[in-house]
Backbone of each chain as nested JSON, in Angstrom:
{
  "chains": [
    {"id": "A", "residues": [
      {"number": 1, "name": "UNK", "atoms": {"N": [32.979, -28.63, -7.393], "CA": [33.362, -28.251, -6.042], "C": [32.936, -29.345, -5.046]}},
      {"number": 2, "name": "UNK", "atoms": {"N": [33.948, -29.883, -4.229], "CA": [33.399, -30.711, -3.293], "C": [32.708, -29.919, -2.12]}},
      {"number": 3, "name": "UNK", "atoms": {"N": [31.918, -31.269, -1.52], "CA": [31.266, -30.685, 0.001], "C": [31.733, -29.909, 0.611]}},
      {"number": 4, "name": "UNK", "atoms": {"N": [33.223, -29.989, 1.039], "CA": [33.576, -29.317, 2.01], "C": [33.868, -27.957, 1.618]}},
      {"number": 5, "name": "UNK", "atoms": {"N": [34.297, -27.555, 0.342], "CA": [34.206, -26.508, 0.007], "C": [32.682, -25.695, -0.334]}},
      {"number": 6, "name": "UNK", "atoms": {"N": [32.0, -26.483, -0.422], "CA": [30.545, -25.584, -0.318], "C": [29.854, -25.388, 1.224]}},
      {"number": 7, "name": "UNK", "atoms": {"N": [30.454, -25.949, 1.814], "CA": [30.516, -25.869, 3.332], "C": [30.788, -24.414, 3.196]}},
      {"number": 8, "name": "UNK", "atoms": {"N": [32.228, -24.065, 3.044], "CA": [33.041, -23.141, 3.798], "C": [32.647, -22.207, 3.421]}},
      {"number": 9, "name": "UNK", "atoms": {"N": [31.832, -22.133, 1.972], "CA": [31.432, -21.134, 0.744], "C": [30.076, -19.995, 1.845]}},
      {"number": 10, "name": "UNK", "atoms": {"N": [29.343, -21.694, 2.091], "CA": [27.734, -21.208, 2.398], "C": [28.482, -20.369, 3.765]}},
      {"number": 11, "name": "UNK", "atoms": {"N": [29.161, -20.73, 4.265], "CA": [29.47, -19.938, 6.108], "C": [30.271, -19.021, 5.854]}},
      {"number": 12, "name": "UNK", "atoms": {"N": [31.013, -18.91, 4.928], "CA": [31.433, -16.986, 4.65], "C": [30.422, -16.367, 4.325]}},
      {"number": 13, "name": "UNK", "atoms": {"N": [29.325, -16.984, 3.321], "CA": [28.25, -15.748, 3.178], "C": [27.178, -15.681, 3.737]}},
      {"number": 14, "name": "UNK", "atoms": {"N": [27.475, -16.801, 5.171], "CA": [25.999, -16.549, 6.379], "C": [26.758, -15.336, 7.133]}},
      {"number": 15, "name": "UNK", "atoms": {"N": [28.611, -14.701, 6.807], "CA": [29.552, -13.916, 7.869], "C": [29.19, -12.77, 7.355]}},
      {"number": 16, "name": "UNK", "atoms": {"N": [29.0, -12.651, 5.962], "CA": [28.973, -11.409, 5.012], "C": [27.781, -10.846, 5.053]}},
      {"number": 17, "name": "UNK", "atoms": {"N": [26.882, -11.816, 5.053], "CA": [25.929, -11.225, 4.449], "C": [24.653, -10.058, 5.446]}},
      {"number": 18, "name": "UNK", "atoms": {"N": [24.845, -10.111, 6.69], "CA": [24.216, -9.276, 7.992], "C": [24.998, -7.659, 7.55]}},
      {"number": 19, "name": "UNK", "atoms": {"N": [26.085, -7.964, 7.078], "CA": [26.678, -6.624, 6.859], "C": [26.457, -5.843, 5.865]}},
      {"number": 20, "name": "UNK", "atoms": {"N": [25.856, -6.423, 4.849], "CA": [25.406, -5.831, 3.639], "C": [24.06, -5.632, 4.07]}},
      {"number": 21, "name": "UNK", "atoms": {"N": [23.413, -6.301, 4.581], "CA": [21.83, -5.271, 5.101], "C": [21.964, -3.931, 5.123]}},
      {"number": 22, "name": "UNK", "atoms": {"N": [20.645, -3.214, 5.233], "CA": [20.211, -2.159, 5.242], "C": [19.974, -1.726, 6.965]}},
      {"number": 23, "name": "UNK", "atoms": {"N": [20.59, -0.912, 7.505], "CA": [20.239, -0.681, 9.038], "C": [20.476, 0.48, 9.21]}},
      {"number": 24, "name": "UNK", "atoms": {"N": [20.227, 1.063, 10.444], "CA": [20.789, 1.998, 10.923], "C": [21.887, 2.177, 11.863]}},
      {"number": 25, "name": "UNK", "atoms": {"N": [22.711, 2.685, 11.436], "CA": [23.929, 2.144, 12.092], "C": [24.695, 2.516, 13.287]}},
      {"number": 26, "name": "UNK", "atoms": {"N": [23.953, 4.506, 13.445], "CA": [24.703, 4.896, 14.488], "C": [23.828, 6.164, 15.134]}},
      {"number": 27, "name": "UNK", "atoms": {"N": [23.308, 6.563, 16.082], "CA": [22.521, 7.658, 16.199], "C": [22.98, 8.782, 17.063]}},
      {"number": 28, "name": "UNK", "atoms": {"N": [22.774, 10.293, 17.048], "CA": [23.484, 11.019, 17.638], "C": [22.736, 11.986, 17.521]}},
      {"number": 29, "name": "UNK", "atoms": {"N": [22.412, 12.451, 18.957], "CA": [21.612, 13.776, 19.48], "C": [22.523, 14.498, 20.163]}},
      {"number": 30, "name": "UNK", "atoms": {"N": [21.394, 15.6, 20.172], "CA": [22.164, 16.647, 20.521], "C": [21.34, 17.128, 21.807]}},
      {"number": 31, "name": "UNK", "atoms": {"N": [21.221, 17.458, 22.93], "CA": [20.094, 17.542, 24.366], "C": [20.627, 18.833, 24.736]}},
      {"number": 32, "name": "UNK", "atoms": {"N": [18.942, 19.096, 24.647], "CA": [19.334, 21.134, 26.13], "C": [19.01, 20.344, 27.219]}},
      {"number": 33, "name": "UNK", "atoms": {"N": [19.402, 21.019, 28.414], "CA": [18.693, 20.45, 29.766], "C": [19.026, 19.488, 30.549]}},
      {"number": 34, "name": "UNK", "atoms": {"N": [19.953, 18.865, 30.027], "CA": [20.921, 17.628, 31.066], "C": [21.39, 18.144, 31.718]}},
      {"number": 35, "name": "UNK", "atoms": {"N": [20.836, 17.526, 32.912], "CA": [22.118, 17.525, 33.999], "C": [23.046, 16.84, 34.884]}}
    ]},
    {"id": "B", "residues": [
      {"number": 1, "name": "UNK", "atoms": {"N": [17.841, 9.667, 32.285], "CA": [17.959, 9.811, 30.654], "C": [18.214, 8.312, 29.579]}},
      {"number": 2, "name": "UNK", "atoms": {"N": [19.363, 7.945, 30.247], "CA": [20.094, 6.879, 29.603], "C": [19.55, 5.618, 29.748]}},
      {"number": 3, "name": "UNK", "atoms": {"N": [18.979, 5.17, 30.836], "CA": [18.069, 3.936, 30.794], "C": [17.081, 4.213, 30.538]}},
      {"number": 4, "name": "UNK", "atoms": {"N": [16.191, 5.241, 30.209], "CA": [14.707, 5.368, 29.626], "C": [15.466, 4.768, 27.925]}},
      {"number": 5, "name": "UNK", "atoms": {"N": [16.689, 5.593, 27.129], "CA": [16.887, 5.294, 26.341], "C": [17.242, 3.612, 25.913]}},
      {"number": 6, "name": "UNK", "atoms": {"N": [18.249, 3.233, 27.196], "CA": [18.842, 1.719, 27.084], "C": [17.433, 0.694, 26.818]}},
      {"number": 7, "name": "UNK", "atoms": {"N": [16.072, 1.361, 27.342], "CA": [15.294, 0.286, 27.568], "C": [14.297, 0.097, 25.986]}},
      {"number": 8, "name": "UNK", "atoms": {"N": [14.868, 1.141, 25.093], "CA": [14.082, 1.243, 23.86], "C": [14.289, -0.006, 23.072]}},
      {"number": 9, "name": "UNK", "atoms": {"N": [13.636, -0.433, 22.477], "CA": [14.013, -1.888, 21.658], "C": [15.369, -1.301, 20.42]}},
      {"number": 10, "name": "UNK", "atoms": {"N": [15.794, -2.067, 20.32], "CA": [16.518, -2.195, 19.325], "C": [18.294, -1.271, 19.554]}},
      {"number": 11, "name": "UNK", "atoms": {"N": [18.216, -0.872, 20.648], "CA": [19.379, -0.145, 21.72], "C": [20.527, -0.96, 21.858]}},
      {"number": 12, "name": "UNK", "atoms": {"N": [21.776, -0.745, 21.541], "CA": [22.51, -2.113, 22.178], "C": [23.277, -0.957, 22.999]}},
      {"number": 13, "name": "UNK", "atoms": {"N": [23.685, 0.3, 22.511], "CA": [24.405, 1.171, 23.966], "C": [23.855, 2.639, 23.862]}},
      {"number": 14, "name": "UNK", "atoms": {"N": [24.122, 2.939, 24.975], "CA": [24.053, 4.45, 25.101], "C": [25.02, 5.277, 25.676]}},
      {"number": 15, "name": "UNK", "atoms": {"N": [25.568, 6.135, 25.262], "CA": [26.885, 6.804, 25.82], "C": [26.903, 8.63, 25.934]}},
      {"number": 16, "name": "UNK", "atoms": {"N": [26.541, 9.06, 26.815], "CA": [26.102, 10.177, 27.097], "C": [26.888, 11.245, 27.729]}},
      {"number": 17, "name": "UNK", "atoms": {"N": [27.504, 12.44, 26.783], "CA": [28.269, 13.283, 27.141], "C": [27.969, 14.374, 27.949]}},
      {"number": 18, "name": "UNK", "atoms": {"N": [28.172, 14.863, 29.301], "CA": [27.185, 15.953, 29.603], "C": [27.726, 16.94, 29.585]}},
      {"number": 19, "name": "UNK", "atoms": {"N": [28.991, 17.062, 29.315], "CA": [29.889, 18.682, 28.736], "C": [29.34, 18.939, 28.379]}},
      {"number": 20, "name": "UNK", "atoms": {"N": [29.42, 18.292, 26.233], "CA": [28.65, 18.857, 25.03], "C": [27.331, 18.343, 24.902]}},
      {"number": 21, "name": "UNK", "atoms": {"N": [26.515, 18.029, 25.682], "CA": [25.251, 17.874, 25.731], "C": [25.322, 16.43, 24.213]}},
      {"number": 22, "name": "UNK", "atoms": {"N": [26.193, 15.912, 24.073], "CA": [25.802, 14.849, 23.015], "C": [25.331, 13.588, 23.478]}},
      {"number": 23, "name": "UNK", "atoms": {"N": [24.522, 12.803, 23.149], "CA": [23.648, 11.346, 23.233], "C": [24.691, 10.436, 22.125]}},
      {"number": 24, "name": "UNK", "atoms": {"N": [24.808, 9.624, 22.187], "CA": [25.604, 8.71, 20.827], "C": [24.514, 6.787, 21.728]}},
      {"number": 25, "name": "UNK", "atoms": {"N": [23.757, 6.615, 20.327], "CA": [23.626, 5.34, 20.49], "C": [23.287, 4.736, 19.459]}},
      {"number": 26, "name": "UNK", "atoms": {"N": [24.258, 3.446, 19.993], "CA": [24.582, 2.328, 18.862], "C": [23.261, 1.247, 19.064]}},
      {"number": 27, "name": "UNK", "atoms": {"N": [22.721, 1.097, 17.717], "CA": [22.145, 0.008, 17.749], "C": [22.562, -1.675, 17.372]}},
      {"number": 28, "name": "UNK", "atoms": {"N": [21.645, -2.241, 17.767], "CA": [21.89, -3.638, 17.996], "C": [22.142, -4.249, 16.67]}},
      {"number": 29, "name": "UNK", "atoms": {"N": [23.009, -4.96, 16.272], "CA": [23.04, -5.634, 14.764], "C": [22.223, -5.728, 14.315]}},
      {"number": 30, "name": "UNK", "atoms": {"N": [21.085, -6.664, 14.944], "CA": [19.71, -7.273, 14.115], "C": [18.761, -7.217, 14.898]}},
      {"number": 31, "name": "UNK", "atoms": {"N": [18.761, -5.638, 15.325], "CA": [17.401, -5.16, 15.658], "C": [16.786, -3.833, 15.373]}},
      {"number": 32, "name": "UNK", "atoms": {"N": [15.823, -3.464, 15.138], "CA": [15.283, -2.612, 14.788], "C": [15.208, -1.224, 15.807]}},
      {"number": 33, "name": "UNK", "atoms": {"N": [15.538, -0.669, 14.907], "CA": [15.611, 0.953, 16.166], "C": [14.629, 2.321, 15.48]}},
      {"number": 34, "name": "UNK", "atoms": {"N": [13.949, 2.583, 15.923], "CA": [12.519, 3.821, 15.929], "C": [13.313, 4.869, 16.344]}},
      {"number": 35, "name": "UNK", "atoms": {"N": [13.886, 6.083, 15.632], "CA": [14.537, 7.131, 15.881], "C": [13.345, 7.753, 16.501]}},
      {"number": 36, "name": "UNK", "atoms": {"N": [12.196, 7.553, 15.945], "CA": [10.988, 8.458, 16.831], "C": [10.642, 8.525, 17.995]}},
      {"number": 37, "name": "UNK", "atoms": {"N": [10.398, 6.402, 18.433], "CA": [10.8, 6.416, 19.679], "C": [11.888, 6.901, 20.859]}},
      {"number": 38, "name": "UNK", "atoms": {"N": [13.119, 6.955, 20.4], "CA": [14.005, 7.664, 21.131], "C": [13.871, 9.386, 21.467]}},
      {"number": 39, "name": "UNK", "atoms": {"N": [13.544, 10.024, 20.232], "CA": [13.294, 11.687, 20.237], "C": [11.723, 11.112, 21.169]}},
      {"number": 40, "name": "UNK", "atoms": {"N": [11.153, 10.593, 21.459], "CA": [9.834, 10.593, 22.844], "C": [10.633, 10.401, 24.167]}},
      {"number": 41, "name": "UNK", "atoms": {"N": [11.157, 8.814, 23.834], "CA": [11.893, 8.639, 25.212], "C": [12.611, 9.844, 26.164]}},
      {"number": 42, "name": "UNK", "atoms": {"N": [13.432, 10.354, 25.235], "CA": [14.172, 11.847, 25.81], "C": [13.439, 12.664, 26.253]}},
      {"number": 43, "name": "UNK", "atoms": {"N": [12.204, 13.306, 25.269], "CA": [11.55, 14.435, 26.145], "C": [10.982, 13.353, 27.597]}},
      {"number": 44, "name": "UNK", "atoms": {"N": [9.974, 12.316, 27.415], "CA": [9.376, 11.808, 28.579], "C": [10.673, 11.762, 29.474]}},
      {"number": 45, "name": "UNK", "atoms": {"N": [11.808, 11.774, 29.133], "CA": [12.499, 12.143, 30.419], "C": [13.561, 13.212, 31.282]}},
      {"number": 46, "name": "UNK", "atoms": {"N": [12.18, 14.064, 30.501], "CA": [12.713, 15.861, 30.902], "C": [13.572, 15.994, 29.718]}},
      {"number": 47, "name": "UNK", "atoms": {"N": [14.322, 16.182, 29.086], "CA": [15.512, 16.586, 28.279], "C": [15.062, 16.235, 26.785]}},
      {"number": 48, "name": "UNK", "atoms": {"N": [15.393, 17.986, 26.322], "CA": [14.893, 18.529, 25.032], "C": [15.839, 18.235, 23.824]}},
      {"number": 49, "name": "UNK", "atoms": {"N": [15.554, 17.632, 23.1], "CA": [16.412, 17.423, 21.775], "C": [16.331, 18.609, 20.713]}},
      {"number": 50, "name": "UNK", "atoms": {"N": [17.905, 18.804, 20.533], "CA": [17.794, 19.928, 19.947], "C": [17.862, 19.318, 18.085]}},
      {"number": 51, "name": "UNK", "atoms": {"N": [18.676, 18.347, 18.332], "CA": [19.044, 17.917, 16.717], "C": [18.977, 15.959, 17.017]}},
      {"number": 52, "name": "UNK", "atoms": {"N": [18.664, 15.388, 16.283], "CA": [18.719, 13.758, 15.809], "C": [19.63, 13.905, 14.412]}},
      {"number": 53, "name": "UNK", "atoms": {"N": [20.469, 13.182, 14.307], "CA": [21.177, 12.519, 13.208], "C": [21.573, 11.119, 13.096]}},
      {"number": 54, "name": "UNK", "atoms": {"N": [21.738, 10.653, 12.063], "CA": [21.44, 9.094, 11.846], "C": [22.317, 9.139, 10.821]}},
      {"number": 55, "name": "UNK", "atoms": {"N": [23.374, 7.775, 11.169], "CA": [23.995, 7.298, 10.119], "C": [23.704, 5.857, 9.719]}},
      {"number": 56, "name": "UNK", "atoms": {"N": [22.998, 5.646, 8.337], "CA": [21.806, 4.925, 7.795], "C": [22.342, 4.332, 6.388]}},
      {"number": 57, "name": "UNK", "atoms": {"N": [21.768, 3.207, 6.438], "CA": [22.146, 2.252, 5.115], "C": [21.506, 1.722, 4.997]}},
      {"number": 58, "name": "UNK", "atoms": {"N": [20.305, 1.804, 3.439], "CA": [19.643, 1.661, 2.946], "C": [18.694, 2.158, 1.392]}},
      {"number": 59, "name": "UNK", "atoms": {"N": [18.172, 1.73, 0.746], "CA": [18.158, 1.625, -0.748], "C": [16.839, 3.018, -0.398]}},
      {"number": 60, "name": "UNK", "atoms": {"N": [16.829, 3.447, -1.951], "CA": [15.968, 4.766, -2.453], "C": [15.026, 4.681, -2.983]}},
      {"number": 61, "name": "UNK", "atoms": {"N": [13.888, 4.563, -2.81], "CA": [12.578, 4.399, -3.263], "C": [11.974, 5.663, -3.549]}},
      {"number": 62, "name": "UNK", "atoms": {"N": [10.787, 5.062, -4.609], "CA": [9.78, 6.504, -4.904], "C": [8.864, 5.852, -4.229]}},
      {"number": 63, "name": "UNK", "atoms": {"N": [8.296, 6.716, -3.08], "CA": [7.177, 6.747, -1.928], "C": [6.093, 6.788, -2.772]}},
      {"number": 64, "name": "UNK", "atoms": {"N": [4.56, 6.186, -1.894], "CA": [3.629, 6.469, -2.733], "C": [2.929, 7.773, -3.307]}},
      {"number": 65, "name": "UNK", "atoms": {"N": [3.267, 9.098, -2.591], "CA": [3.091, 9.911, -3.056], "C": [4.554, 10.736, -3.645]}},
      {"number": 66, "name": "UNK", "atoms": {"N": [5.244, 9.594, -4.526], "CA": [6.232, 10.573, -5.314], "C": [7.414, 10.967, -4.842]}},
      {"number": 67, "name": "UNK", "atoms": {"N": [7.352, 11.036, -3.284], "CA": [8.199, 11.458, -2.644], "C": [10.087, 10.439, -2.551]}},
      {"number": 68, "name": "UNK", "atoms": {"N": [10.959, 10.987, -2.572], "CA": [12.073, 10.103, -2.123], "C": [11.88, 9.783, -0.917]}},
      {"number": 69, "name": "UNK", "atoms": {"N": [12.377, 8.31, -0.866], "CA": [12.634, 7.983, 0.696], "C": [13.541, 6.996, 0.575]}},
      {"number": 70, "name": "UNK", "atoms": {"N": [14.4, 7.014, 1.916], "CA": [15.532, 5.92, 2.341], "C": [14.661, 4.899, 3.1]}},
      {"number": 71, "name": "UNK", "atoms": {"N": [14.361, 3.538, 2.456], "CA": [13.912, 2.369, 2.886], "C": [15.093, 1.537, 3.908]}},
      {"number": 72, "name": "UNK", "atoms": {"N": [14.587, 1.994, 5.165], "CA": [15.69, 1.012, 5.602], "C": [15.695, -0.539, 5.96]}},
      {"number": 73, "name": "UNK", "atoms": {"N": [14.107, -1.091, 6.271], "CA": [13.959, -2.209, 6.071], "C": [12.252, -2.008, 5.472]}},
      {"number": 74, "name": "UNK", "atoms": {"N": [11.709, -3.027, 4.968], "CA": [10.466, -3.008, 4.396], "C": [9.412, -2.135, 4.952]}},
      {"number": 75, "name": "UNK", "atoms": {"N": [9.548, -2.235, 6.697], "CA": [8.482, -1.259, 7.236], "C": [9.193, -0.317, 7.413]}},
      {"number": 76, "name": "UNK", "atoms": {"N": [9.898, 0.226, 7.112], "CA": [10.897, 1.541, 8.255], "C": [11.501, 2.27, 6.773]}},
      {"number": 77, "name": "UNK", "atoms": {"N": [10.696, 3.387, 6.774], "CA": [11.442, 3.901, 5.525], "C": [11.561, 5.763, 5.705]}},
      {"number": 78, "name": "UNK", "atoms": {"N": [12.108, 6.535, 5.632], "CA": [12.179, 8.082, 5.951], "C": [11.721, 9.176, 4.582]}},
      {"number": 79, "name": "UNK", "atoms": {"N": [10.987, 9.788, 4.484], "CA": [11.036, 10.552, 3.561], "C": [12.367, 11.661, 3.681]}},
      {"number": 80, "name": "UNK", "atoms": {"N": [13.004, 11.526, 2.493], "CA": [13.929, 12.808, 2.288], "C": [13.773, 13.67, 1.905]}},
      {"number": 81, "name": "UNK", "atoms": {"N": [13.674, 14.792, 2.55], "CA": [13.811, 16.227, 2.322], "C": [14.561, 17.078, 1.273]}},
      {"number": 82, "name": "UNK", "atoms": {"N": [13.862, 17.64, 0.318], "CA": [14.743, 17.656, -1.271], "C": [15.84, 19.002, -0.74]}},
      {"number": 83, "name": "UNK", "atoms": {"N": [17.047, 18.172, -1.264], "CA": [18.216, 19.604, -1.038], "C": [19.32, 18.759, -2.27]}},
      {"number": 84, "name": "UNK", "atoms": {"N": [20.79, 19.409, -2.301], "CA": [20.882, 19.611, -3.398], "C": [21.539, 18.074, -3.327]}},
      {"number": 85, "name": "UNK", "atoms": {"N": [22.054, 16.896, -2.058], "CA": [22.349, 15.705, -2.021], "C": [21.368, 14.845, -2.215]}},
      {"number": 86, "name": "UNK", "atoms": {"N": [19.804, 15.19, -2.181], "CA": [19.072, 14.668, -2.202], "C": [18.754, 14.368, -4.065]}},
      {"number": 87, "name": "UNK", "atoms": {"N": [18.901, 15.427, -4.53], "CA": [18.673, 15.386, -6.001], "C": [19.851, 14.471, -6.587]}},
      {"number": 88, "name": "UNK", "atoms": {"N": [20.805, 14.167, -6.474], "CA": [22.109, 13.364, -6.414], "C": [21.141, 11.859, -6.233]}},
      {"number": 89, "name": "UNK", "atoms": {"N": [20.771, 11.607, -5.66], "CA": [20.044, 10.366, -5.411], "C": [18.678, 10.111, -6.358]}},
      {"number": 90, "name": "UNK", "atoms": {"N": [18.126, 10.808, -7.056], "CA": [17.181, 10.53, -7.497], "C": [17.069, 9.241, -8.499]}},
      {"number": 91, "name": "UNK", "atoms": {"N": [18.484, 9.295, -9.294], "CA": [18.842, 8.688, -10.186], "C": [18.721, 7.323, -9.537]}},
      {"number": 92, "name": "UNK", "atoms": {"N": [18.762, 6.932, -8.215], "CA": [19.257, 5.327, -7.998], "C": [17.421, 5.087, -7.271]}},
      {"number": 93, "name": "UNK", "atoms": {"N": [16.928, 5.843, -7.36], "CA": [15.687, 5.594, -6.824], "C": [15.23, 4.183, -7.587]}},
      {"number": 94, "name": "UNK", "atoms": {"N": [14.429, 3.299, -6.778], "CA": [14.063, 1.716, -6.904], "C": [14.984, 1.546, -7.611]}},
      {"number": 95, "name": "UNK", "atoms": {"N": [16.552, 1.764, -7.377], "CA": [16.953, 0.961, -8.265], "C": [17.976, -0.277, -7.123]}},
      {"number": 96, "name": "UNK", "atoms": {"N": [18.812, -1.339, -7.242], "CA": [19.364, -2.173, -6.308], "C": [20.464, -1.66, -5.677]}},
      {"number": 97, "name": "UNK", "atoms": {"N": [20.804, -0.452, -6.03], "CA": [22.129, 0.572, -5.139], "C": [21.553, 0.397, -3.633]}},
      {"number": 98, "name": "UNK", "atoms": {"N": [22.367, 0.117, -2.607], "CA": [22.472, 0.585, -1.361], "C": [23.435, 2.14, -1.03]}},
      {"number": 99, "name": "UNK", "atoms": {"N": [23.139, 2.726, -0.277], "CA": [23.377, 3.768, -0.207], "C": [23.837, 3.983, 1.306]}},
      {"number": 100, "name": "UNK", "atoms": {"N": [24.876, 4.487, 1.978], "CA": [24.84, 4.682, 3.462], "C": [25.338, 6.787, 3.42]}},
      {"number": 101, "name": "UNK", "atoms": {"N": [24.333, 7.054, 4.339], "CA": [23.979, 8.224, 4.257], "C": [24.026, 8.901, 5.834]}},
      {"number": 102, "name": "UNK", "atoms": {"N": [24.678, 9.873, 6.2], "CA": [24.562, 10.66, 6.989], "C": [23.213, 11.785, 7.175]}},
      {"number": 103, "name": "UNK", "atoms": {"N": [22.841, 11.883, 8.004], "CA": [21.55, 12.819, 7.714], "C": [20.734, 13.255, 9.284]}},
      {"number": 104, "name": "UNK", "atoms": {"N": [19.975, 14.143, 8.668], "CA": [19.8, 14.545, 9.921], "C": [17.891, 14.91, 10.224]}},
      {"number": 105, "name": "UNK", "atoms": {"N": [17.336, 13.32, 10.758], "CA": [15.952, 13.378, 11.155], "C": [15.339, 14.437, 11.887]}},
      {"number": 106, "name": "UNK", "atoms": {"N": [15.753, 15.24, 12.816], "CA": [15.409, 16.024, 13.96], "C": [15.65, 17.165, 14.284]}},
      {"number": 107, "name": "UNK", "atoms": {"N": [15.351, 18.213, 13.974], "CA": [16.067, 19.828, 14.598], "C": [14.729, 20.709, 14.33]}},
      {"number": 108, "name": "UNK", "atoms": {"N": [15.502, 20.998, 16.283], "CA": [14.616, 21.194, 17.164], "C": [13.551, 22.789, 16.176]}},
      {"number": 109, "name": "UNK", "atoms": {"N": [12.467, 23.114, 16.412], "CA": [11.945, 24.235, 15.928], "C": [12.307, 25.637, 16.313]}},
      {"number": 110, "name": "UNK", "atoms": {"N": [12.972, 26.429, 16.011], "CA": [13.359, 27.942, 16.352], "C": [12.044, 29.004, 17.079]}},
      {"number": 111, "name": "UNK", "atoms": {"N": [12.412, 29.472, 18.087], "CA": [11.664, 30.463, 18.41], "C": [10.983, 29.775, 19.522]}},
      {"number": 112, "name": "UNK", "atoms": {"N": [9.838, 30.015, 19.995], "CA": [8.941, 29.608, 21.306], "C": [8.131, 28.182, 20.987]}},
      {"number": 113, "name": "UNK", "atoms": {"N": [8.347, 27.842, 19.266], "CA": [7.311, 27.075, 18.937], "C": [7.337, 25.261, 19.894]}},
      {"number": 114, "name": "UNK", "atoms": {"N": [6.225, 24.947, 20.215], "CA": [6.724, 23.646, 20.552], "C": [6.869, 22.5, 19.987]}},
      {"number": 115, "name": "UNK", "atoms": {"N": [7.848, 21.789, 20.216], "CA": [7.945, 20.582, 19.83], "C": [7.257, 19.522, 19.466]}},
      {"number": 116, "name": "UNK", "atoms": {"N": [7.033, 18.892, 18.042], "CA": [5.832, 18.107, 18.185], "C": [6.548, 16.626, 17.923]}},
      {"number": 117, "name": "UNK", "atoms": {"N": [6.867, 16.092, 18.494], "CA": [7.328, 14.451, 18.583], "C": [6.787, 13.498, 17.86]}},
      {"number": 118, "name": "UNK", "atoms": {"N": [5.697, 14.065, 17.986], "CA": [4.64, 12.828, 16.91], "C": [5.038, 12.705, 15.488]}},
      {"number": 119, "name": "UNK", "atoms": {"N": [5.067, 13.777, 14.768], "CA": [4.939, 14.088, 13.901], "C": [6.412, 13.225, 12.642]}},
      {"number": 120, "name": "UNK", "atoms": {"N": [5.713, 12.868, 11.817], "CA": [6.645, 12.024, 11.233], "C": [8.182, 12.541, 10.716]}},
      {"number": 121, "name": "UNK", "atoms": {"N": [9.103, 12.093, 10.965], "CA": [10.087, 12.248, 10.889], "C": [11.019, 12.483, 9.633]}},
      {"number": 122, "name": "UNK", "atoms": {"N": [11.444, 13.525, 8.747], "CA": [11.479, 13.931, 7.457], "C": [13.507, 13.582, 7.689]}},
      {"number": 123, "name": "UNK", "atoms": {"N": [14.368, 13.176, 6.387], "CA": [15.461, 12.523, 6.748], "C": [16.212, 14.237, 5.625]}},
      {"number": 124, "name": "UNK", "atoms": {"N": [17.341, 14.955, 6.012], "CA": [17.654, 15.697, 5.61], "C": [19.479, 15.263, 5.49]}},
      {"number": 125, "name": "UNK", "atoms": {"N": [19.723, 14.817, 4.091], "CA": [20.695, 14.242, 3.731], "C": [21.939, 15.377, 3.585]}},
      {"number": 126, "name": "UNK", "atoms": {"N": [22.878, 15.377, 4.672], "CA": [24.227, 15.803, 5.199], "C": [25.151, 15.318, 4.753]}},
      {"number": 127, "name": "UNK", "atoms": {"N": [25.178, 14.005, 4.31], "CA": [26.67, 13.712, 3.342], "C": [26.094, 12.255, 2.998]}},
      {"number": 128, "name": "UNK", "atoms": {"N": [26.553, 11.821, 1.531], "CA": [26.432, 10.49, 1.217], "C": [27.844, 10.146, 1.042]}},
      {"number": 129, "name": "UNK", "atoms": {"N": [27.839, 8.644, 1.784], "CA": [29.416, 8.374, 1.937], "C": [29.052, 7.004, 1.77]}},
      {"number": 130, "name": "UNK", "atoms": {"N": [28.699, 6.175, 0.968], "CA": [29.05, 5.425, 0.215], "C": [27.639, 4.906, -0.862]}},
      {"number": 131, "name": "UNK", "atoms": {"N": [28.007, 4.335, -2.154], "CA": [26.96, 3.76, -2.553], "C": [27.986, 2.284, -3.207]}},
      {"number": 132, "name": "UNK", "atoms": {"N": [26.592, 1.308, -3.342], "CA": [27.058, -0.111, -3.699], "C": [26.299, -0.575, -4.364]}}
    ]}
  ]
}
């Protein structure tokens, strides 16, 4: 594989790889008492 | 309400319904978010949480006392509460499966009892919707 293709290799999986982490992704309460 | 919440670390929005009394907040890509801290933030600003739910992605560990838990990053991990999705998971425990899980950290105590915020936060698994 030339350079430039290990270029392009390493920067798709610096794109991919935040998304495959472990996080929390979305949070949702429920509130008495707002007004 | 909403800027006590906006100002919590790891917050990127907050979007607050006051019909159905719902909270919805998104966290930041690559930052860390304390569901505990938020269920404080809310009461310190008057308003009672009745339920927390979390939609969470992260691997299954056996805790040091035995227990399941969803590790979501090295320090941040939830004990799960055994029900019958929870037993479904036992099998991938330490193992390299990621798991993204619906669930529900928070509901509120029935009757007069009060609320204790402190108290560590137990993860009660509502639907598993994907493993990898």
């Amino acid at each position: 594989m030339n350079r430039q293709g290990l270029t392009l290799l390493l920067l798709a999986g610096s794109i991919f790889v935040p998304q495959l982490q472990a996080q929390i992704k979305h949070i949702e309460m429920r509130v008495e008492g707002m007004t | 309400m909403k800027q006590h919440l906006q100002r919590q670390s790891g917050v990127a929005n907050v979007d607050v319904s006051l019909i159905d009394g719902k909270v919805e907040i998104t966290p930041k890509e690559d930052g860390k978010i304390e569901p505990a801290q938020l269920l404080k933030a809310t009461y310190d600003s008057g308003v009672s949480v009745a339920e927390l739910d979390v939609l969470a992605r992260g691997k299954v560990v056996k805790g040091s006392s035995g227990s399941l838990e969803l590790q979501i990053e090295p320090n941040q991990s939830f004990v799960i509460a055994p029900n019958e999705l929870s037993t479904g998971l036992e099998a991938l425990a330490d193992s390299a499966t990621v798991v993204t899980v619906r669930g529900q950290l928070y509901k509120k105590p029935g009757g007069k009892k009060k609320p204790d915020t402190s108290a560590p936060l137990k993860l009660t698994i509502l639907e598993v919707q994907k493993k990898e």
